[in-house]
N, C-alpha and C positions, 0 to 999 in steps of 0.2 A: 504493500500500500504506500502510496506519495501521502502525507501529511497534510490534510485541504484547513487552508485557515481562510475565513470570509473575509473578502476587501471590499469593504463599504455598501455603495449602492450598485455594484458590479452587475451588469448583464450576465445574465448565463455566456459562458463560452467566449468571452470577450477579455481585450488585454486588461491587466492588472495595473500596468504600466502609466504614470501619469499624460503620458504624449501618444496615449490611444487613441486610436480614430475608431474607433469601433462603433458599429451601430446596435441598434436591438438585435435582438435573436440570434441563433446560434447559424442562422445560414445566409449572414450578412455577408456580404462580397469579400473576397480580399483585396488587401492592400496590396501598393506598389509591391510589385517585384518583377522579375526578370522573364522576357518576354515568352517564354515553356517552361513548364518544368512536367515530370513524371513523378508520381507517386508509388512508393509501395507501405503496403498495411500488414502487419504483421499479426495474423490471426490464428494461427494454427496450435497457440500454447494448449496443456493438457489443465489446466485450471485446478490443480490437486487443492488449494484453500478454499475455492468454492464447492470441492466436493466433487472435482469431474464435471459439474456444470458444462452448459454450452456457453457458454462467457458473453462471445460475439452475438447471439442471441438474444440474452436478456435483454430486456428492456428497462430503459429510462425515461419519463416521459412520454411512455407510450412507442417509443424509437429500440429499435435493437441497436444495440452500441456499436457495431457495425456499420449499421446506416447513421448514423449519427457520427460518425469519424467520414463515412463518406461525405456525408455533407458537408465537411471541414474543408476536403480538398477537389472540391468540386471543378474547379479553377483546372483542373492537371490534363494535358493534355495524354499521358495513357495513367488508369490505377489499374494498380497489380496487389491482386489480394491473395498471399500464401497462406492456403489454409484448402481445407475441400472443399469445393464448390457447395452454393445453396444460395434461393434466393434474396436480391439484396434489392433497395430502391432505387440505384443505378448502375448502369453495365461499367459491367468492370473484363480486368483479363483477371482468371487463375492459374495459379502457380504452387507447386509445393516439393519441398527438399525429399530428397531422398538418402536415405530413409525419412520416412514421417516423422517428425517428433526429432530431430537432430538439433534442438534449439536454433536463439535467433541468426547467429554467423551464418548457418545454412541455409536457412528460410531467408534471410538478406541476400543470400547470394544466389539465391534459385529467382528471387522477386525480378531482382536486377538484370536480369538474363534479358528481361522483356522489358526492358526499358532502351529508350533512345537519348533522351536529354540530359544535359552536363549538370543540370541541376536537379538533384532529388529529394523529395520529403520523402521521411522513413517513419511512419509512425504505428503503436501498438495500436489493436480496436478494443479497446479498454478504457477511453479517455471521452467520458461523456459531456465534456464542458471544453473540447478545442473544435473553432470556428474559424472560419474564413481570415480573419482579421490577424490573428494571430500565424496564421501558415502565411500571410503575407510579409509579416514582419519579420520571419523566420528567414523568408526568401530575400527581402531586401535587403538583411543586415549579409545575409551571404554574400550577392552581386557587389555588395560595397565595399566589401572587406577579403585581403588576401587571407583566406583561408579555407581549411580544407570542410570545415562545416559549421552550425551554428546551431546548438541545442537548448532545452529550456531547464532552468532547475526549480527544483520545488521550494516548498517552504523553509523546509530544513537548510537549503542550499546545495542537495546534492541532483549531481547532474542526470537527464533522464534521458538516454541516446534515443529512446526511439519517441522522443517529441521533436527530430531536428530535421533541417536543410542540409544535404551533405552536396557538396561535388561528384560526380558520378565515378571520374575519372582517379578520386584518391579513393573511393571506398574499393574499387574494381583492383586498383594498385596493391594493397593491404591485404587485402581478401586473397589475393594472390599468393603474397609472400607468407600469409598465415597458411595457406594450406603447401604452402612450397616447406614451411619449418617443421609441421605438423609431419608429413611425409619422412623429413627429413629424421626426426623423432623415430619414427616407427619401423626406420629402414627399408621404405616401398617406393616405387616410384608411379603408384595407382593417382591417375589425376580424375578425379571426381570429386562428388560435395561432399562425402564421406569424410574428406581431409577436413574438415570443418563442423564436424561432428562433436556439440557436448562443446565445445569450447566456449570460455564467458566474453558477453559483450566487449569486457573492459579491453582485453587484447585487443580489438579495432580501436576503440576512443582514444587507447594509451600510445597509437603513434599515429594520431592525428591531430594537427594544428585546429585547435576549438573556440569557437569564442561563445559565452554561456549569459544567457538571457532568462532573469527571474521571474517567474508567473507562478503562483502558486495555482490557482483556479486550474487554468488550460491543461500543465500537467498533474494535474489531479485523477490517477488511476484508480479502475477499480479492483481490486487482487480478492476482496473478502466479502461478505454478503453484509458487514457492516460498512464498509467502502460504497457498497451498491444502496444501502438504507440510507447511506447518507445525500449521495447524489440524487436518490427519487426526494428527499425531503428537501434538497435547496431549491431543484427546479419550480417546486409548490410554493416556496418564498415568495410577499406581495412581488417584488418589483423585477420577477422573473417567469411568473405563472403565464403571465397573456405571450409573450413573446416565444415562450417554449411551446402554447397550445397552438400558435401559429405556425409556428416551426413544423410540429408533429404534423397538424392538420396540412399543409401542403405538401408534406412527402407521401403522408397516406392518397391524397387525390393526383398526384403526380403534377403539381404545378411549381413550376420552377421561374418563381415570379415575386420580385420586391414592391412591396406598395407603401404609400406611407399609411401607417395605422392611425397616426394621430385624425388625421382627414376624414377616414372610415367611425373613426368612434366621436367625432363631432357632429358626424351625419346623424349614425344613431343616434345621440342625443337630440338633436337637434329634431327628428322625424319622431322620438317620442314623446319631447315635450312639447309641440306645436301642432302633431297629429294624434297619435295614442301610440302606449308602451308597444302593442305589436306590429305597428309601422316600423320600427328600429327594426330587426331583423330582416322583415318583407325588403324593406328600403336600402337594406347594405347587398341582401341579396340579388332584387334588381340590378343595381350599380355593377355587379360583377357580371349578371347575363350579359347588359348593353355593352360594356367592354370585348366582352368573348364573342359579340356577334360584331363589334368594330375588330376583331382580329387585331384588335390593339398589345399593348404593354402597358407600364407606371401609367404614364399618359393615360392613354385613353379611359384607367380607375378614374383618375382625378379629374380627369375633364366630368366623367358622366358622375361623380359626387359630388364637382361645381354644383352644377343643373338641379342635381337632385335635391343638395341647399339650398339653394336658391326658393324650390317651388315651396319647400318644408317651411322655409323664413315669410312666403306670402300665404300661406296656409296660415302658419301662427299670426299675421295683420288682422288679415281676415276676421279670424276666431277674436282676436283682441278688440278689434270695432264694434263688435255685440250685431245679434242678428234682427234687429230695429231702426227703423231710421228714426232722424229727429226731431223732433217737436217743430210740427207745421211746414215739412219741408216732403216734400213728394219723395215716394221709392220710385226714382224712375234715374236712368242715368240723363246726363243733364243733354244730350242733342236728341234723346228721343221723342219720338212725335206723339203730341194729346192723340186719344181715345177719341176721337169723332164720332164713333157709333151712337145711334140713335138712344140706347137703352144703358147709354157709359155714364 
């Protein structure tokens, strides 16, 4: 387990950092960084503290943690998920060490096989609080800095290789000469993943050039089922609960679409105190048909929530002028024409 200590009024899955650009929810965009990168997700652990659990399964917030790291590195032009295949909320490629279960040096090096780009995110599917924003930062601090990768530490301060941005081309270099020493060890010259078999993370991180970025939230793993009780109760926290129900609910319907929320929950108020409480709903839901039949994006929500405040605001006029007119003054709009009929 990573150490999760709460930073203030922190977004789920968002930097901790005071020069965050992070937005709501967990599957806000990332930040600058360099123009590809490839992903691999390291999912194939045996979960012995959870009991043999399916780990990558569980859910938080409704999301299996799996898709929930997907949605992290949404950005990546190829993810590679080592682990057995199974449905996930977007396509991915898979990959897995041989042997199964050879730990992460293996699984890192069977991922990598299917990767093209110099820059890579390596990350575990066990990290139900790392989002967009943060894999951006990951990436940027790498493009700007000579070195060979850039990872996150926890609370504690200790470092967690697989929350980082590495260079493709030093992890490929390492990984080499680890299975070139390993061999060398055992007196064979068998070149396969084997050589890489059971060896600990640290032997990569310890002959690489690092530079180490604080986030307690983001790298905050789940390894225990109290790690997992913990992370279902922050996402429930007031000033995290709408933004993770949003989160959830657009990966379950498959929409892969930023709106601003503030806009949509001013509508609703707005349709339920000027019309009645079950306008709100009808009214947010409207808003989203007229967009999806304009084939629209952000735009065209807010265009048709303009409109739709708008009519809500002369709806509440309306209702506020009282349904009377006034003392000695005709109900008639004023160019229309007198009643001439004989019996008027």
């Amino acid at each position: 387990m990573t150490a999760y200590e709460p930073v203030g009024d922190q977004r789920a899955g968002s930097d901790p950092a005071p020069d965050s650009d992070a937005g709501p929810g967990q599957d806000s965009a990332p930040g600058p960084g360099p123009a590809g990168y490839d992903a691999v997700v390291l999912a194939g652990g045996a979960a012995r503290r959870l009991g043999g659990a399916d780990k990558p399964g569980l859910r938080v917030g409704g999301r299996a943690l799996l898709d929930r790291v997907l949605a992290a590195c949404a950005g990546a032009r190829a993810t590679v998920v080592v682990a057995e295949p199974r449905p996930t909320a977007r396509p991915v490629t898979w990959a897995r060490e041989d042997p199964p279960g050879g730990g992460p040096l293996a699984a890192l090096a069977a991922g990598l096989r299917h990767t093209a780009a110099e820059h890579v995110l390596v990350v575990s599917a066990d990290l139900p609080f790392l989002a967009g924003p943060t894999v951006g930062r990951l990436l940027s601090a790498l493009a700007a800095a000579d070195a060979d990768g850039v990872l996150l530490t926890d609370a504690d301060g200790r470092d967690q290789p697989l929350v980082a941005a590495y260079r493709a081309s030093a992890l490929r270099r390492e990984l080499a000469a680890l299975a070139r020493d390993d061999r060398a060890d055992r007196g064979t010259r068998a070149a396969d993943a084997a050589d890489l078999t059971g060896l600990p993370l640290r032997r990569l991180t310890g002959a690489l050039r690092l530079i180490r970025l604080p986030d307690a939230v983001a790298s905050f793993d789940c390894d225990t089922w109290d790690d997992i009780a913990t992370a279902r109760a922050r996402i429930r926290e007031h000033g995290h609960v709408l933004d993770e129900w949003i989160s959830a609910a657009k990966d379950e319907l498959g929409i892969d679409l930023d709106v601003d929320t503030k806009v949509l929950l001013d509508l609703a108020r707005d349709a339920a105190h000027g019309v009645a409480r079950p306008a709100a709903p009808l009214t947010t839901f409207l808003v989203g048909y007229a967009a999806g039949r304009a084939q629209g994006g952000p735009e065209a929500v807010a265009e048709a929530a303009r409109k739709a405040a708008a009519l809500a605001v002369r709806w509440a006029e309306e209702t506020a002028a009282g349904p009377a007119p006034a003392q000695g003054k005709p109900d008639a709009a004023p160019d229309a024409t007198p009643d001439t009929r004989p019996d008027a």
